[in-house]
C-alpha positions, 0 to 999 in steps of 0.5 A, a space after each residue: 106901268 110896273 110899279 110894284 114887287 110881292 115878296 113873301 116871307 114864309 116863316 114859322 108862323 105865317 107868311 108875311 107878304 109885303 108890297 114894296 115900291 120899286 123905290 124901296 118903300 113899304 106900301 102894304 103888307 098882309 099876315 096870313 096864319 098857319 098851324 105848326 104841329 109837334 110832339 114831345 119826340 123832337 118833331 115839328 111839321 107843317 102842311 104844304 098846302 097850308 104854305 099854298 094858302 097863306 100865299 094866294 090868300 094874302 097875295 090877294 089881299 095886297 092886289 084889293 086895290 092895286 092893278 095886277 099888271 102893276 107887279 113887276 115880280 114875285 119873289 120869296 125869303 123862305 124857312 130854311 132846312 125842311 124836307 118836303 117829300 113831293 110826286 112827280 105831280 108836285 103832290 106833297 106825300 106827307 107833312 114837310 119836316 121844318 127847321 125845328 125838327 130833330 128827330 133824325 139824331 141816328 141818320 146823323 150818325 150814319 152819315 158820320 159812319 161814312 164820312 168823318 165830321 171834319 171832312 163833312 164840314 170842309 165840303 158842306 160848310 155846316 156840321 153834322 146835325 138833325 137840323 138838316 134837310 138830308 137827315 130828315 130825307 133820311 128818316 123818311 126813307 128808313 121810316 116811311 119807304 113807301 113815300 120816299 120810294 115815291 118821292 119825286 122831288 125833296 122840296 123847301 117852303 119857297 120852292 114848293 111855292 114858287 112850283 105851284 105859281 109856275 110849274 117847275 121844281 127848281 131851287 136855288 144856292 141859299 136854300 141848297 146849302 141848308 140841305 147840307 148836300 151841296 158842295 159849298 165851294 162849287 154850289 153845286 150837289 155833292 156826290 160824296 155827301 150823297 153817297 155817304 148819306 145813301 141818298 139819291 142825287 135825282 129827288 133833288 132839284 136843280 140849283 139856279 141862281 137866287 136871282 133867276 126868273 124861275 118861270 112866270 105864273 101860271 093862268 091856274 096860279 093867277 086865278 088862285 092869287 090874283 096875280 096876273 098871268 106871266 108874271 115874272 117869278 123870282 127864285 129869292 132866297 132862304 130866309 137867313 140869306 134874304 134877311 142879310 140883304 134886306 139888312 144891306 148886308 151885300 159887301 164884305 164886311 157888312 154885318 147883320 143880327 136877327 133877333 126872331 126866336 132863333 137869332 143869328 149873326 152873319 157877314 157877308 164874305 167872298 169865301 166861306 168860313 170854316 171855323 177849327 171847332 166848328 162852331 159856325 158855318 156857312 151858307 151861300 148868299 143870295 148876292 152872286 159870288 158871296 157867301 154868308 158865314 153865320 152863327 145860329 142859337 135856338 132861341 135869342 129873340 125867343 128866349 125873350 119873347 117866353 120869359 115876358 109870357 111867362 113872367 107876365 102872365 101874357 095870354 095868347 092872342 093878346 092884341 098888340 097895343 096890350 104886348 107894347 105895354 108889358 113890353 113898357 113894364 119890361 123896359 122900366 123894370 129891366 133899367 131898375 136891374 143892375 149889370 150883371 142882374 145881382 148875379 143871376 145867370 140865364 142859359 138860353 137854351 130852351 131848345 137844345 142848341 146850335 151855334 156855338 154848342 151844337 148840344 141838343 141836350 142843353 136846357 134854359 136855366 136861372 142859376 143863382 137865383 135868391 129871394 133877393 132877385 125881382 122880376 127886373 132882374 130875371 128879365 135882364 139875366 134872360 137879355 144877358 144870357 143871349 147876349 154872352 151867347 151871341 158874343 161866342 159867335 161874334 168872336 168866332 167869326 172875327 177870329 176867323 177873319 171877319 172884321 164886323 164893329 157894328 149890327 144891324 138888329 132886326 125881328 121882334 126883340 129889336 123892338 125893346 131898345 134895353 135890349 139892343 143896349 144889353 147887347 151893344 155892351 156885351 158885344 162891344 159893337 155898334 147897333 144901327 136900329 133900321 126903321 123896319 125891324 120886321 121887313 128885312 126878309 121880306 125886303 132883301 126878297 123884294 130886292 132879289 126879285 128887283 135885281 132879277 128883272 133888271 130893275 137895280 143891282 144889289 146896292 139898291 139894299 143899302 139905299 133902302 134901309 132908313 137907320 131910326 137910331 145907333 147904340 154904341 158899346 159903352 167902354 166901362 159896361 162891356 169891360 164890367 162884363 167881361 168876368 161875367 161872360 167868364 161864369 156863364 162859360 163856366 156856369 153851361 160847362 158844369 151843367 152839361 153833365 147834369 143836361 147829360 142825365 136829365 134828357 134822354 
């Protein structure tokens, strides 16, 4: 009897795969590790094959005493905006460029040569930035020629994958519209884009449906994983579109806050949402017919997660009942800080920054700092600072028609309720804290994969997710915090010029 859906989700890190019923519920799940290699040149890579292994490995491990036949589907959330370069064999040529990776500043610029920022972002629905797969594929064409000569297909993380599990090179709209070469009113490969990026429409896969079988595991991927042979294979989705569902962000209106190292905001809309300034975009969603317009800063959740490491001395590989109980201290220590943190501001911006300044040159920053200022106080302004920056996107996309009164928070810096508190009140929104903080991609993967062999239809997400708490915006905290959104607007607009002439 089937019973069960896998879902990964390939993250950063590692790949978290989790084994849900067809009920919804979380029966087991296994986390496999792998490296992530960088350089102080705005570089960051991973190994295909280490994807691979993380896979079959902890596929196995969740089939140790779960009957193979019992697996329904396969299904994947996945990171987004890489470039995998693979031969007509599905053979990788060299380490994929991630997210991360922002070297390819010039092949942005090239690209705005061709075609103007405004009418790149009317037809992609994302800006111009080195963020995205097509500036990557672009380096690797003007730095590596002979693997780009050799590039068969440009592949994500789930889709290479989903071709080792069953042969075939496909993708699907959420992760095609992290390329930022698919037209995001047709889903379909823009050949304008194309052109002006001087790239070849014939490395890129064909798009189907998030929901579409794209084929059934292989008798050499079943010996690998543990899987059955012909097991469905469901596309999924990436990660920001996966998270959405497993967040029951499936109707227009519903809304969603992601608080891993990057953070983001995103609503479900039936059509994209292109913001005068640029300051959001839009990527499809998993669910058919609808999209998802979504605000990205670098590091929210990650902002956090450092200034705890680095304040409390926090040393890697530290085992987890250690990490709750600084994250204990953390609580006590950040109730004791008034609002406002005596005046101290932090600018989030360890990495550069996406949405809403698209400023790669934007560093973190205490401003205001005075001997008067405790550790307390250091880690409230952290948790403000990321609040005033996701009050940017939130008003930017309700001023563009998108009615959101209330998140639903997931990741890691869902976990510390000061937090969620700090934000409510800054955002002046309801937080609807879900039971599972950490499952919601793997979730909305796993839901993906349900829809796609007919089990249930999209609903099914709403039904799944089980609400631990609600924290609602206190009226006077989020007035009071009103004059000091305006100094940290004011605080990043002073500092550009000197962000300008300490980064090269």
């Amino acid at each position: 009897m089937k019973q069960y859906i896998v879902a990964h989700d390939l993250g950063t890190s590692g790949n978290k795969a989790t084994l849900y019923s067809l009920d919804g519920k979380l029966v087991k799940s296994a986390v496999y590790s792998y490296p992530l290699y960088v350089s102080e040149s705005n570089t960051a890579e991973q190994e295909a094959d280490d994807w691979w292994h993380a896979v079959a490995e902890s596929t196995k491990e969740l089939l140790c005493d779960i009957p193979p036949a019992s697996v329904a589907a396969v299904s994947f959330s996945g990171q987004m905006m890489g470039c995998l370069c693979v031969d007509k064999e599905g053979k990788p040529l060299r380490r994929s460029l991630i997210w991360a990776d922002m070297r390819s500043v010039r092949e942005a610029e090239a690209i705005a040569k061709n075609l103007s920022p405004e009418e790149f972002y009317r037809i992609i629905g994302h800006r111009l930035s080195p963020s995205y797969s097509a500036t990557k594929l672009m380096w690797v064409r003007d730095h590596e020629p002979e693997v780009y000569r050799n590039t068969y297909r440009m592949l994500h993380a789930k889709d290479y994958v989903i071709f080792r599990l069953t042969g075939e090179m496909v993708t699907e709209p959420s992760d095609a519209s992290s390329t930022c070469l698919m037209d995001i009113s047709t889903l379909t490969w823009s050949d304008t884009v194309i052109s002006a990026a001087g790239l070849s429409r014939n490395m890129l896969p064909e798009i189907i449906p998030s929901t579409a079988i794209a084929g059934k595991v292989t008798k050499e991927a079943s010996a690998a994983t543990g899987l059955l042979e012909g097991t469905p294979v469901v596309m999924g989705g990436g990660d920001g579109s996966c998270a959405a569902v497993g967040c029951g962000v499936v109707r227009e209106g519903n809304a969603n806050l992601c608080l891993g190292t990057s953070s983001w905001i995103s609503v479900a809309s039936k059509k994209p949402v292109l913001d005068p300034a640029m300051k959001t975009f839009t990527f499809a969603h998993v669910v058919p017919d609808y999209y998802i317009p979504t605000g990205t800063m670098q590091t929210g959740g990650g902002a956090l997660s450092w200034a705890v490491d680095t304040l409390y001395g926090a040393p890697e590989g530290m085992v987890s009942y250690e990490k709750a109980e600084i994250y204990r201290s953390v609580a006590e220590e950040v109730r004791k800080s008034p609002l406002g943190a005596k005046g101290l501001y932090f600018l989030p911006y360890l990495m550069g920054e996406r949405s809403p300044r698209w400023n790669d040159k934007a560093r973190g920053s205490f401003v205001g700092l005075t001997m008067a200022h405790e550790r307390g106080d250091m880690l409230r302004a952290v948790m403000e600072g990321v609040g005033y920056n996701l009050g940017i996107i939130l008003e930017t996309l309700q001023g563009n028609g998108c009615h959101i009164d209330s998140l639903i928070p997931v990741g890691g810096g869902a976990r510390t309720r000061e937090f969620i508190t700090i934000l409510a009140d800054i955002l002046g929104v309801t937080m609807k804290v879900p039971e599972y903080l950490e499952e919601a991609t793997s979730m909305g993967a796993a839901v993906t994969a349900g829809v796609g062999i007919g089990a249930f239809d999209f609903s099914a997400a709403e039904k799944f997710i089980k609400l631990r708490y609600e924290e609602k915006a206190d009226r006077e905290r989020h007035e009071a915090y009103a004059s000091h959104k305006d100094s940290f607007e004011a605080l990043y607009q002073a500092l550009c010029p000197i962000f300008d002439m300490i980064t090269t």
